[in-house]
Structure formats: C-alpha cells, structure tokens
C-alpha positions in Angstrom: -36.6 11.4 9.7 -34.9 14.9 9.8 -30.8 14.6 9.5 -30.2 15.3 12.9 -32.5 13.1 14.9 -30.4 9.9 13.0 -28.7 7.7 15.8 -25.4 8.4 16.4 -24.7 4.9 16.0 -26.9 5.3 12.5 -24.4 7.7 11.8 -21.6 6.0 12.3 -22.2 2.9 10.6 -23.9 4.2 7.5 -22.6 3.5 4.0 -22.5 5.0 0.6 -23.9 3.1 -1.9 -21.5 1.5 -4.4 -24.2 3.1 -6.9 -23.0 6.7 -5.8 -19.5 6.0 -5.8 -19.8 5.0 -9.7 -21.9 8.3 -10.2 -19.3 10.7 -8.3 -16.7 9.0 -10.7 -18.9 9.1 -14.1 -19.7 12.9 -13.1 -16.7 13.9 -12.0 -15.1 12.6 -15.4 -17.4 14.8 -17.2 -17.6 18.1 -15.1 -19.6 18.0 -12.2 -21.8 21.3 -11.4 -21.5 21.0 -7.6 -17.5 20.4 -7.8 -16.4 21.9 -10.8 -14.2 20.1 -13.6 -13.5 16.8 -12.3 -10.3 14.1 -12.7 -9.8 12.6 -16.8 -9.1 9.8 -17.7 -5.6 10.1 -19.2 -3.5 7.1 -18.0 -3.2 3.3 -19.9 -2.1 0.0 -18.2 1.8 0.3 -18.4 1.4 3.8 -16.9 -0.2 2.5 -14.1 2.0 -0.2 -13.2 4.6 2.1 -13.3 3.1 4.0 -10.7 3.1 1.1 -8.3 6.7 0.2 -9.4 7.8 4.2 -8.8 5.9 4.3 -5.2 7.5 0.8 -4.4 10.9 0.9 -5.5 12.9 3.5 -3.8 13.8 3.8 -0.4 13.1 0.1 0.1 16.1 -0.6 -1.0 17.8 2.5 -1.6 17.9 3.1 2.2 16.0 0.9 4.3 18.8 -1.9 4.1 21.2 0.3 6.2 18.4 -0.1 9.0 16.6 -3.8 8.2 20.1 -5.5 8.0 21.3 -4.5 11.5 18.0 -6.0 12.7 17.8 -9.2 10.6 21.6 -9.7 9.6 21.6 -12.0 5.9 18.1 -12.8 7.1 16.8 -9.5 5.7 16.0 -11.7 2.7 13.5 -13.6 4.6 12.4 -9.9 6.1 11.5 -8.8 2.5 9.6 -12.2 1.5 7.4 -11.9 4.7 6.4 -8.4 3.2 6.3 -9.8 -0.8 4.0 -12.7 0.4 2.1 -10.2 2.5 1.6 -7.7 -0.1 1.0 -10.8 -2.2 -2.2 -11.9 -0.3 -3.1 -8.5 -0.3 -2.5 -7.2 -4.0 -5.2 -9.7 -5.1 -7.6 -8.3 -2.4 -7.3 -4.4 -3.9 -7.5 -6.4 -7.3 -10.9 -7.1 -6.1 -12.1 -4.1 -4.8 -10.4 -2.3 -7.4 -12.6 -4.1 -10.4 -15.8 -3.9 -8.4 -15.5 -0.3 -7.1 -13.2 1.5 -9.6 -12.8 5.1 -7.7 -10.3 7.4 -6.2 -10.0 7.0 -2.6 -8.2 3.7 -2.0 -9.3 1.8 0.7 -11.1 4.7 2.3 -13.9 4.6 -1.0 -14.0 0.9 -0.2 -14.4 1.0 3.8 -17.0 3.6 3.1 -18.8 1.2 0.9 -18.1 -2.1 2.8 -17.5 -1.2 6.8 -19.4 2.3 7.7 -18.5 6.1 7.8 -16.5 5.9 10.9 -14.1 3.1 9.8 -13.8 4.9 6.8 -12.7 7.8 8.2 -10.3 5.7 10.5 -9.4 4.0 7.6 -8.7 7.7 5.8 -6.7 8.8 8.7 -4.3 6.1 8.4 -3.7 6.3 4.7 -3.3 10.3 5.1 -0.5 9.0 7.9 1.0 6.3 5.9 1.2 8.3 2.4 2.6 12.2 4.5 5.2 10.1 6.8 6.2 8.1 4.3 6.4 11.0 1.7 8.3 13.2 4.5 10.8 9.5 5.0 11.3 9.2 1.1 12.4 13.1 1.1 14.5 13.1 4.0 16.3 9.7 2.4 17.0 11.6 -0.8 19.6 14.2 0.7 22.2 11.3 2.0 22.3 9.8 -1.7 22.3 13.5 -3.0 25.2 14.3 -0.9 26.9 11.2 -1.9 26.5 12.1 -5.5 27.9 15.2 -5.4 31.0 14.3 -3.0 31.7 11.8 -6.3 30.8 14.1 -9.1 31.8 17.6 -7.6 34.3 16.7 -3.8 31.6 18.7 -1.9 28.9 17.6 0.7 26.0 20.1 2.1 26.0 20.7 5.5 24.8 17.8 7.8 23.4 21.0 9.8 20.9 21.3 6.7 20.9 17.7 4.6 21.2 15.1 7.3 17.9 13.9 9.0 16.5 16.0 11.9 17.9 14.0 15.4 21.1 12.2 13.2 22.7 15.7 12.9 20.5 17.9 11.2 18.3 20.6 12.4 16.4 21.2 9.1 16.7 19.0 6.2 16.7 21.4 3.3 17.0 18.7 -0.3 13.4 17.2 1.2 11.7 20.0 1.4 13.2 21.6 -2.3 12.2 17.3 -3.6 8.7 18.1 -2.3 8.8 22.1 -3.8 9.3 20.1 -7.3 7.2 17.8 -6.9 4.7 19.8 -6.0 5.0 21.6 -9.5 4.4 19.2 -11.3 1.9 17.4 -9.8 -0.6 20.7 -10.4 0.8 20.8 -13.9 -1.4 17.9 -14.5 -2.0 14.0 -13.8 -0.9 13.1 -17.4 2.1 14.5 -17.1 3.1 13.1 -13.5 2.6 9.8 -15.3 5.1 10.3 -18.2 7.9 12.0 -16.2 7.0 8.9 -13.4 7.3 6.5 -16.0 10.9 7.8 -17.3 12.3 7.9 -14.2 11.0 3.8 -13.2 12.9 2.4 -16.2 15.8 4.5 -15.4 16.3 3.4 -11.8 15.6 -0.4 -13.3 18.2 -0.3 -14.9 20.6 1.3 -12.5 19.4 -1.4 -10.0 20.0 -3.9 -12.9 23.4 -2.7 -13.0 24.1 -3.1 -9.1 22.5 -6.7 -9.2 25.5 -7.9 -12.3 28.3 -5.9 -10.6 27.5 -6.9 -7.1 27.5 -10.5 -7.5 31.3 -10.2 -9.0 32.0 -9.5 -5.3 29.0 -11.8 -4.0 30.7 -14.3 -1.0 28.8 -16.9 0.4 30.9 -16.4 3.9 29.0 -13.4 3.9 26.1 -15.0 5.2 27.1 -16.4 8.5 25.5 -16.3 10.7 22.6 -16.1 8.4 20.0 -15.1 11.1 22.2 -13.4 14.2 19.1 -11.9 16.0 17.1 -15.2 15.7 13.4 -15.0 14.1 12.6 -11.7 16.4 15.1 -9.7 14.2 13.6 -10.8 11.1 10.2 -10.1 12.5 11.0 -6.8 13.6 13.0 -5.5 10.5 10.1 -6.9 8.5 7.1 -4.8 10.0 10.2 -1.8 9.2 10.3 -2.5 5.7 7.2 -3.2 4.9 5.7 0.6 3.9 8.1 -0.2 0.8 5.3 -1.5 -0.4 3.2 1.4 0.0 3.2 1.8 -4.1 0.0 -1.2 -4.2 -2.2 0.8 -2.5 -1.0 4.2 -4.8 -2.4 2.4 -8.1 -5.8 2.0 -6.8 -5.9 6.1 -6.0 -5.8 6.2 -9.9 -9.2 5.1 -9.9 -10.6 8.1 -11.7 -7.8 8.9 -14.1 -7.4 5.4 -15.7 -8.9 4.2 -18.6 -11.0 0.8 -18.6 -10.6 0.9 -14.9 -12.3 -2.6 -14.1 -9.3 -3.9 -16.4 -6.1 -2.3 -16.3 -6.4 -1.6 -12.1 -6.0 -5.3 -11.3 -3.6 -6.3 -13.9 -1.4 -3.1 -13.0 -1.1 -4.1 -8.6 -0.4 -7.5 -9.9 2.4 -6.4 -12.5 3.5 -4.0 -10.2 4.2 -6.9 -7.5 5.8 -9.1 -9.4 8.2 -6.6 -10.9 8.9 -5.0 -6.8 9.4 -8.5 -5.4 12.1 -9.8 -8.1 14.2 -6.5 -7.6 13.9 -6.3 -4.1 14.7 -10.3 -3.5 17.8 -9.8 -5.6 19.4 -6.5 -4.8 18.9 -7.6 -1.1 20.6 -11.0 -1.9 23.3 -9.3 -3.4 23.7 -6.5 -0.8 24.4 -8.4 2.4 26.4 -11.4 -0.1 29.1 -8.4 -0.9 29.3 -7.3 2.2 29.2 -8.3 5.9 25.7 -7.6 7.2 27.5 -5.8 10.5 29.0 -2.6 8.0 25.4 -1.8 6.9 24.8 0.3 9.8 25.1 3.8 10.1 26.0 3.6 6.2 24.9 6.8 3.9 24.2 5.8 0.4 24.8 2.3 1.3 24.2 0.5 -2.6 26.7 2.9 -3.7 29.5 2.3 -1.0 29.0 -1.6 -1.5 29.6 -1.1 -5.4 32.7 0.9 -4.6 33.8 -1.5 -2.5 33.5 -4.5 -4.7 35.1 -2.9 -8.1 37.4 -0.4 -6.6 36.5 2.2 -9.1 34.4 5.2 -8.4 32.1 5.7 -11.8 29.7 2.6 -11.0 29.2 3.9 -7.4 28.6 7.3 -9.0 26.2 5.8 -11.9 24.0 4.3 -8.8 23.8 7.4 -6.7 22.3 9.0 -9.5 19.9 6.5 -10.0 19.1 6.9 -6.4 18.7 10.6 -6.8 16.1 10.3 -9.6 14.3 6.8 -7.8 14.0 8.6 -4.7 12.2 12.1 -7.2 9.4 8.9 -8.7 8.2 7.5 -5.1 8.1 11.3 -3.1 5.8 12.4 -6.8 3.6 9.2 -6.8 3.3 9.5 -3.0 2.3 13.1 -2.9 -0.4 12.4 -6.0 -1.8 9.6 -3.9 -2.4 11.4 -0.9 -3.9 14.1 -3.0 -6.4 11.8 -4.7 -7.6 10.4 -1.2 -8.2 13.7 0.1 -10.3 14.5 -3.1 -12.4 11.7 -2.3 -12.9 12.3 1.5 -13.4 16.6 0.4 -15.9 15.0 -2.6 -18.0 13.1 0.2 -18.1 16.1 2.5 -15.9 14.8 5.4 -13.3 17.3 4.5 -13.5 21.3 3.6 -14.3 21.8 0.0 -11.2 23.0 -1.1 -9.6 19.5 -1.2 -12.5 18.7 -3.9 -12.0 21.3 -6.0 -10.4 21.0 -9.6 -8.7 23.2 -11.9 -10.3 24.0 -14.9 -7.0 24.2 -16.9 -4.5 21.3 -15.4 -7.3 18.8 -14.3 -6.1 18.1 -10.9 -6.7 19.6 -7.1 -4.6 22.4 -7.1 -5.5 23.2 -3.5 -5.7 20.1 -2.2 -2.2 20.0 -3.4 -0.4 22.6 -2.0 -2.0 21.9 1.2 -0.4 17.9 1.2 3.1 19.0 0.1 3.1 22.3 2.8 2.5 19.6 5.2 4.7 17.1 3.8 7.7 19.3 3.2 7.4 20.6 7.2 7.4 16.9 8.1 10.5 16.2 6.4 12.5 19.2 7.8 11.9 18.5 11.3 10.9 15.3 12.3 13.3 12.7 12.9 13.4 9.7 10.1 13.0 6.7 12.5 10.0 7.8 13.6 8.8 8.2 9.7 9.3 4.9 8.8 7.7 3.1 11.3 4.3 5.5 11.4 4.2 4.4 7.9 4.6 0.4 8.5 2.2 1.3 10.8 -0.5 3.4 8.7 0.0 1.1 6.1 -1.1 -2.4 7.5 -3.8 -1.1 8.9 -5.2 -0.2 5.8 -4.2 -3.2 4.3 -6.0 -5.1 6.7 -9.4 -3.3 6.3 -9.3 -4.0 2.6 -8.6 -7.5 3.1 -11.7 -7.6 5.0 -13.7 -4.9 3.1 -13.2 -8.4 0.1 -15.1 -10.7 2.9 -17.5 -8.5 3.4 -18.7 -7.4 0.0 -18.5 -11.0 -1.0 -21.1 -11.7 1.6 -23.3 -7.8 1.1 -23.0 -7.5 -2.7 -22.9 -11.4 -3.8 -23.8 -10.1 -7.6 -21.9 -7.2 -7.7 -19.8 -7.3 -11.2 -16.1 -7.5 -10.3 -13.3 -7.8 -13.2 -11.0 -9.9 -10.8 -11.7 -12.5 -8.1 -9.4 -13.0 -4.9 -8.1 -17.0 -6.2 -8.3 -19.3 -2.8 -11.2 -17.0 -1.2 -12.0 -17.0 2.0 -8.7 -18.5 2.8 -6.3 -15.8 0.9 -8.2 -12.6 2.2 -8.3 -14.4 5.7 -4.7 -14.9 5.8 -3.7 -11.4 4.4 -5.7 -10.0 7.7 -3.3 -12.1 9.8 -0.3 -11.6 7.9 -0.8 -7.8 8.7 -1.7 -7.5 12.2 1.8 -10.0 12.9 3.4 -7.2 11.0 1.9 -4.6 13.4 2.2 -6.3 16.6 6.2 -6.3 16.1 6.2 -2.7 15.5 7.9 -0.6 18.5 5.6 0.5 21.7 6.2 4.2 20.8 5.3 3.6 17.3 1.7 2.8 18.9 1.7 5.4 21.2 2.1 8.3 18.3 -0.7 5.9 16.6 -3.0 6.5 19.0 -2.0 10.2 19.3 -3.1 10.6 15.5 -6.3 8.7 15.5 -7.4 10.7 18.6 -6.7 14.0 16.4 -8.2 12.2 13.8 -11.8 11.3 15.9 -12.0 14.7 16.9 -11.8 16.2 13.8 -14.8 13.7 12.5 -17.3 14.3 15.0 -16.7 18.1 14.9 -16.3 18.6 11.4 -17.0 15.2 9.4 -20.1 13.8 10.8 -21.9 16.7 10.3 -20.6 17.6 6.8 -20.7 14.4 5.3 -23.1 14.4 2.3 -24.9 11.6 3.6 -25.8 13.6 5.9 -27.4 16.1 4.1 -29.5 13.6 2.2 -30.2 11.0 4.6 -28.8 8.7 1.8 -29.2 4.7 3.1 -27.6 1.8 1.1 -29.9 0.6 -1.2 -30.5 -2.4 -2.9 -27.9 -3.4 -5.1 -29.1 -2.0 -9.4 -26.4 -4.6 -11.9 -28.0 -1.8 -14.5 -26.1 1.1 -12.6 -22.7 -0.8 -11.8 -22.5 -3.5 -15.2 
C-alpha cells in the first residue's frame, strides 16, 4: 500500500522497530552515508554518572530552597524524599529501557519503540520543554549567586535591570544568556570534552556542598524545626511537584546512548549511581539548611546556602568559598542540559520528524553543530525574558510526564518484546513501574492551574507542527516500515 493511502490512525500508532533503532546507533557510530559522520563513543561509566550528578545537583539546592521552603516550612525534607523515592521508582525503569534499547533520544527513542509515533512525538515535546525551560531556569539562577560572589570578592553587584530575573526586577537577564554563549562553545567543541570539563566541575561543587553540610550543622538547632510542617501536607505536596525537575539529570544520562561505551552496562549502573549520590546530598544540605535557619527567612533570599553560612560562622570566606561553588555547579547542569536536549533533537531530526539540520554531524568535533546553536539561541532568549517561576514549574511539568511514559513504555515492552535482551531488570515488576506511573501524575496534579494552561499551549504548537511537518517526513513514512517480528540475532 502507497505511503499516503496508510490510515491516519496507522500513522499515528506505528512504531520503529527496536531492530532499526540498534542500526541507526551501529551506523551512526561508524559514519552513516545518508547523515554524515555520526556520534563516537568516547565516554566510560564514571563519566556518565557524573553527567547525571552535574544535571541533578545545581539549582536543586542551590536555589530552589528559597522557593520549596516557604511552601513546605522544615518539611521540605519530606518534599525532596517524595521526589528521591519518585525518581527512585523511576531510575530503575530508564535502567531498563536503557539496557534493552541503548540509543540517543531518551524516552522519545523508547515511546517510539514501545507507544506509537504520535506519543513519541508528545513524549518529544515535553522533553524539548522540560530540558529548554529548565536550561533557561538554571541560567537565570546563575546571575543571583554570581552577583553574590562578586559583592564578596570585588563590593560590586550588576544591575538588577540586567542580572535579576525578568518580572523580579530585571528586564533582561544578561549572566544567562553569556552561561548559555559558553556553553554553547564548548558543547560544539566536542562530546568528549563536555564530559571532562563536566566531570571537574561535579567533584568541585561536592565538595563545596561537603563543606556547607560540616559548617552548617555547627549552627544546626533543632528549635528550627517547629512547626515542622506549617502549611500541612498540601505545602509539602505542592513544593514537591516544584522541586522535582532537580532531578532532570536521570533522564540526561540515557541521551548518552550513542556516545557511551558498553552501553547495555554502564547506562544502568550510571542512573543508579547517579541517584544515590543526588539523594544523600540533597537529604542533607536540605536538613542542614532549614536546621540553621528558620524556614520563614528563606524567602525572597539571593544566594541563600551562602547567607546561611555567613550567618552561622560570622566570617565572610566560607560564604564566599560556596558562592563560587555555586557559580561553577550552576556552569555543569546549564552544559549537561543543553547537550541533552541537543542529543534528543538528533534523534527526532535522525527519524525524519524534524528538519535535517538537527541530524547532521560535524566531521571534525563529532557532535551537531547546528542542532546546537539552534537549542542554545533558543535557550539563551528564554532565559533573558521570561520570568523564572514560570521556568520551574513548565519543567516539573515536562518532566513527569516523560517520566511517566517510560515507566509505562517498561510495562509495555515487557508484555511486546518478552525476549528482548535487557542488561537490567525493573526489581518488584509490575508493582515498581506501576507505582512510578502514580507517583508522577500526584506530582503533576499539585502543579499550579496556569502551569497546565501553558502546557496545553505547547503541546497544541507541538501537534501542529507534527501533522504538518512530522507525519509526513517521518522516515517511516517513506518506507512504509511496520514492526517486525522481534530478530535476538540483531539486538543480542
């Protein structure tokens, strides 16, 4: 039957063989005729995990305390285990996915392979919504802590006019859109060497964190904590679907499907590492935070870890020390943010739902030079004008959803491809996939109304652009591709 007398509804819920995502990968590792050079394989394990850790750990805790503690008082401790045990459930669903289909793309490869085209392309919009926003949110976080730096180091500020967020005093915030300009750079100078500089600058804002955790508890007070819960359960609810795109950096490792060596390995071990190593910062920095200080000073406070180390020793170098910590955290999560986003949009240009140019790769540095620009141009306009609140929940937002659809791509690949080789199992299956689903849509259901509303604004843009661009150029099709039978020889 000729391409265009395929059902829309054909159309729509077609999938691409877990044999041709394997293929694309194997091809585009090599040099693929059609695309041009393709990713390399240039990352190990430790690498990896640092990715997750640099996309995790930043303005989690950085930043997002001066707006999760008004909500939840003390209680934001309980706010950040309802995302850990969240992200838990779901970590060991992309450990999964990530073993059986090890590709760039995220959960848009493995909607594609698991739900249908048109919920991967859903699936697609909401990760290129979770990983801009939250890219613009990181960017526009970094000025206040860059500010507060040099006030300690040098006694000046920048303008609020031009460094505070858009709608909080600023009309244009200039330090994002020079964070993005740089890490722009060096994401076209080349995947391998995004992963060294990443790696650097983890361990470095470890240890600051580190630092805060044994100086803050000198001031730690128990009174601190009373009332431990002020708002009642619907604060911590509410500033726990807020914090929760903190833990966008799980979903960042599997876009290094391509560029890691031993995929069906190191990709499971490195979302679990990463998690473990998140959660234990995050549980005691935020433990420490509102024990030094009273939960009702957090906000409105700029550079909020640094005033609370001020605070508790009186002297101005450890506040200083943590500020530049915060400068360079906040650099890791906007560069492994930015390289994620450009890795799904390789996989959605490489399957023909997006303009070529998002496919293409550089001969010399390896990586999508094009597809690159295009994601930090956008980026960088997002973080000059468009106010932060809205940032951070869009991202919450974009970011359980796709959570949720790979908790449920797990079920149903389990139940499609029974035999299909998969490094990792999900432990407790169907129970721990089946509770991951829940866990997120609670999450999304105590997000604000307006945060749905501009939702459903971007999936509407996003629609359009599929069935007048997407449908049609998808390279299934083109060749009328169906999902065959399931070859162990092509995927062992």
């Amino acid at each position: 039957m000729p391409p265009n007398h395929v059902g829309l509804r054909q159309q729509l819920l077609r999938r691409k063989p877990i044999s041709s995502f394997l293929t694309d990968a194997e091809a585009g590792n090599e040099k693929d005729p059609a695309h041009g050079h393709g990713l390399r394989r240039t990352m190990g394990g430790f690498q990896l995990t640092m990715i997750g850790v640099g996309a995790t750990i930043g303005t989690g805790i950085f930043f997002t305390l001066n707006t999760a503690v008004p909500q939840a008082g003390p209680a934001v401790i309980i706010a950040f285990g309802i995302g850990a045990v969240t992200a838990a459930l779901t970590a060991f669903c992309y450990a999964e996915l990530t073993s059986a289909v090890p590709v760039s793309g995220s959960s848009y490869s493995y909607a594609y392979a698991t739900l249908g085209e048109l919920a991967a392309w859903i699936v697609g919009a909401c990760l290129l919504l979770e990983y801009a926003v939250s890219g613009a949110a990181i960017a526009v976080s970094w000025g206040q802590y860059l500010n507060d730096l040099t006030q300690r180091l040098f006694g000046f500020t920048l303008p609020a006019a031009i460094a505070a967020p858009p709608g909080e005093g600023g009309y244009i915030n200039v330090p994002g859109v020079v964070l993005v300009a740089l890490c722009c750079l060096l994401l076209i100078r080349g995947a391998k060497e995004s992963a060294l500089v990443n790696t650097i600058m983890v361990l470095i804002k470890l240890g600051v964190l580190g630092l805060f955790v044994v100086i803050g508890l000198s001031g730690f007070h128990s009174s601190n904590l009373h009332p431990f819960a002020p708002l009642g359960f619907a604060g911590i609810s509410a500033a726990a679907s807020s914090v929760f795109f903190s833990f966008i950096g799980l979903d960042a490792i599997s876009t290094a499907g391509e560029e890691v060596k031993n995929p069906q390995r190191t990709l499971p071990r490195a979302i679990i590492g990463a998690l473990v190593v998140v959660t234990a910062f995050y549980c005691l920095v935020a433990l420490v935070g509102v024990g030094a200080q009273k939960w009702t000073q957090f906000e409105g406070q700029e550079a909020g870890l640094s005033a609370i180390l001020q605070l508790v020793t009186g002297q101005n170098w450890p506040a200083t020390l943590l500020s530049a910590g915060a400068v360079i955290s906040i650099v890791s999560v906007t560069l492994v943010v930015l390289y994620g986003q450009t890795r799904i949009l390789y996989s959605m240009g490489r399957d023909g739902m997006l303009p070529p140019v998002f496919r293409k790769v550089g001969a010399g540095s390896g990586t999508p030079v094009g597809n690159t620009l295009i994601v930090c141009a956008f980026v960088g306009l997002l973080a000059a004008f468009v106010p932060l609140g809205w940032l951070v929940d869009l991202t919450s937002m974009g970011t359980l959803v796709a959570f949720a659809v790979v908790s449920l791509g797990v079920i149903v690949l389990r139940v499609r491809e029974p035999q299909l080789p998969r490094g990792f199992k999900v432990p407790g299956y169907p129970v721990v996939p089946a509770l991951s689903v829940l866990f997120c849509g609670y999450l999304i259901w105590n997000l604000p109304s307006d945060t749905f509303v501009l939702f459903a604004g971007w999936l509407a843009l996003a629609l359009l652009v599929y069935f007048c661009y997407g449908r049609r150029h998808s390279t299934l099709t083109r060749t009328e591709a169906t999902v065959p039978p399931l070859e162990p020889s092509r995927t062992a």
